[in-house]
C-alpha positions in Angstrom: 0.0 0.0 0.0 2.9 2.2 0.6 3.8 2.1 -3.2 -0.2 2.9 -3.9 0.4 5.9 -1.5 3.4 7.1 -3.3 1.6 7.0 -6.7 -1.2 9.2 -5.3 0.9 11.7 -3.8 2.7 11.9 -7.3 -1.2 12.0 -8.7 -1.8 14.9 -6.5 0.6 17.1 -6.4 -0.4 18.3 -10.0 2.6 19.0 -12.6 3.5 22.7 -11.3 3.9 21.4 -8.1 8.1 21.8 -6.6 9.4 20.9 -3.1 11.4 24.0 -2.9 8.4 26.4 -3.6 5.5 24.9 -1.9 5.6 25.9 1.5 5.2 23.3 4.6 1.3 23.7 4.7 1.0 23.0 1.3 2.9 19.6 1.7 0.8 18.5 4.9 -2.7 19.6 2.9 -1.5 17.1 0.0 -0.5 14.5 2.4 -3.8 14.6 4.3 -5.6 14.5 0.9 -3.6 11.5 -0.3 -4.1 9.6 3.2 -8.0 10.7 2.8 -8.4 9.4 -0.9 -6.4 6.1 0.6 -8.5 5.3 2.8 -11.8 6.1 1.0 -10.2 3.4 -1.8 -9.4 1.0 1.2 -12.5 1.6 2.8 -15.4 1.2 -0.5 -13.5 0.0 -3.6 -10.8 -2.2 -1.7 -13.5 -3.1 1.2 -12.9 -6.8 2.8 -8.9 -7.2 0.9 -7.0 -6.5 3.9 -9.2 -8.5 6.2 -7.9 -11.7 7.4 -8.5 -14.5 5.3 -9.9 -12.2 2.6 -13.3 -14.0 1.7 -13.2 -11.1 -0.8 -10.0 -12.2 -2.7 -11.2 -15.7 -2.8 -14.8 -14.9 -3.9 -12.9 -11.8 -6.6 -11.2 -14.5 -8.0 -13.6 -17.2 -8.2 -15.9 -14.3 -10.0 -12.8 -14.2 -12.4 -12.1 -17.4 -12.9 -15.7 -18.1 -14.3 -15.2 -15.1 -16.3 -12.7 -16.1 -17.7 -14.0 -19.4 -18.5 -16.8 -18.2 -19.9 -15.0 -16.1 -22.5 -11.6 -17.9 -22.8 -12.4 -21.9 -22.1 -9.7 -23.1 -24.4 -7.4 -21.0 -22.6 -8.8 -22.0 -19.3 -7.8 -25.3 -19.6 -4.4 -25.0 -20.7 -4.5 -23.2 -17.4 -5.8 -25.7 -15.3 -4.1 -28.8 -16.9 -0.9 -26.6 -15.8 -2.4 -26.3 -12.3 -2.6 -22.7 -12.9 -3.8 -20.5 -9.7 -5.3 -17.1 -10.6 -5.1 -16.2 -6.7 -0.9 -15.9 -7.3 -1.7 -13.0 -10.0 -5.1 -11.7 -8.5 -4.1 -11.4 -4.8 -1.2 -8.4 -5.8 -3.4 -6.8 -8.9 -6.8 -6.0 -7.5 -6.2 -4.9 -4.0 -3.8 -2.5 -5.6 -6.1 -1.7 -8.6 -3.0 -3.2 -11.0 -0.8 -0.1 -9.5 1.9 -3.0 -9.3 1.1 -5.1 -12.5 0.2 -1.6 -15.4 2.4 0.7 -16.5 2.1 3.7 -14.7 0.1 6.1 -16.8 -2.1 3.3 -17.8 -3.1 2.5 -13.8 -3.8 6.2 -13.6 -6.3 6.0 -16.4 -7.6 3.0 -14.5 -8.2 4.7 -11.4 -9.8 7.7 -13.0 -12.5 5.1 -13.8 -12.1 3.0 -10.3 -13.1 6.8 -9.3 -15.7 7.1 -11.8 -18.1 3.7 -11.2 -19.2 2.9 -8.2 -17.6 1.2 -5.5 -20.2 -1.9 -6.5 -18.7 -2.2 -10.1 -14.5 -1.7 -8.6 -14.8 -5.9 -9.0 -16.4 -5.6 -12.9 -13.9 -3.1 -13.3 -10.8 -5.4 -12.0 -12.0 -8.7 -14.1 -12.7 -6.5 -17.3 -9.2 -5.4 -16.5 -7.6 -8.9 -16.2 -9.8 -10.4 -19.3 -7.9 -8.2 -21.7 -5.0 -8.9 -20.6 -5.6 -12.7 -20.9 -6.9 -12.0 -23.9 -3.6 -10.3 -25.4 -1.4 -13.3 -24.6 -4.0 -15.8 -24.6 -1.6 -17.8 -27.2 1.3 -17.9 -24.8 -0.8 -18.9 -22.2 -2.1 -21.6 -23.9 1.5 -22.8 -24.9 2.9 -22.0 -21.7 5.1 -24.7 -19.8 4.2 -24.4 -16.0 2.3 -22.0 -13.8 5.5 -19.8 -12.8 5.9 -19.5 -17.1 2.0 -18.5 -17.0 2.6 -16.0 -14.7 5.2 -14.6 -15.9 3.8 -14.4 -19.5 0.8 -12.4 -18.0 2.9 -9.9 -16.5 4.9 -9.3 -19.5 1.6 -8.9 -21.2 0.9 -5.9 -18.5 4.3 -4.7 -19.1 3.9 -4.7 -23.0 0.8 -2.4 -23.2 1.5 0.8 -24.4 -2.1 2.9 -23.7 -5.6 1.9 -22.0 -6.9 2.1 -25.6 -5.0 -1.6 -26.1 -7.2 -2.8 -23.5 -10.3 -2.0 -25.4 -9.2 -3.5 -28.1 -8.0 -6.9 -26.9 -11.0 -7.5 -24.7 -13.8 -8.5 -26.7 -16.3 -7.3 -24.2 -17.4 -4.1 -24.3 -16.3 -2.0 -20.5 -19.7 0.0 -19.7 -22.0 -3.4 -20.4 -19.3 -5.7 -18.9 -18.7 -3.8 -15.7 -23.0 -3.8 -15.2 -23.1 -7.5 -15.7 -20.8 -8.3 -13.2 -22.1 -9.3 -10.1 -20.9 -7.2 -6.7 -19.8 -8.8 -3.8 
């Protein structure tokens, strides 16, 4: 969370915005926005992840799993004939909304619609998310040669995406209709 709280503070603190010319109030004011936008995330859109034994992670990912099945089966079952668990990539990317997985300016225009739907559609949002980029490397994952390879394949998928606009085009779902269909928790 630390990292998410770095990002946010870079987020805020706007493009004119220098250490040397902002005077000690102004610092505090944009740390106490960042901590209140934090835990406004942690509190509605990240509700139940840092809970012990996370029913929501395991019930996130079993919503993505089907998901995924649904739209991907042949792909799905590479993945499970690997033993493939989607927990090992799920568990980093959707607490931190793909801050750790997305390049940087891609997880910001992420965000601006984590901020934009409702705190019920954060988990349409999230799967939506991780279907395109299954989607993009859905041939790799198919040949891949163990889970480790799978998971590294899908973060090298994240990694090779150069604007949001690829996500829309990989993921054959449309985001607004997807994101509505998607059960809350």
């Amino acid at each position: 969370m630390a990292s998410v709280a770095a990002f946010l503070l870079l987020v805020f603190r706007g493009p004119d915005w220098t250490p040397r010319l902002a005077s000690h109030s102004d610092v505090e004011l944009l740390e106490e926005e960042v901590f209140w936008t934090l835990t406004g995330l942690v509190d509605t859109r990240l509700a139940g992840f840092f809970e012990p034994g996370s029913a929501v992670l395991l019930s996130d990912t079993v919503a993505a799993e089907q998901v995924i099945d649904e739209v991907l089966p042949g792909t799905t079952r590479s993945l499970q004939t690997l033993g493939f668990d989607w927990t090992r990539a799920i568990a980093s990317w959707f607490p931190q909304l793909y801050f750790d997985a997305l390049p940087s300016h891609i997880v910001a225009q992420l965000w601006d619609l984590v901020f934009w739907f409702s705190a019920e559609q954060t988990l349409g949002l999230s799967v939506w998310t991780l279907l395109s980029v299954v989607c993009s490397c859905k041939r790799e994952l198919s040949k891949a040669s163990s889970p480790a390879n799978a998971l590294v394949l899908l973060r090298s998928a994240c990694n090779n995406l150069s604007s949001f606009s690829q996500l829309h085009k990989m993921n054959p779902q449309p985001l607004n209709e997807f994101v509505q269909r998607v059960s809350v928790r």
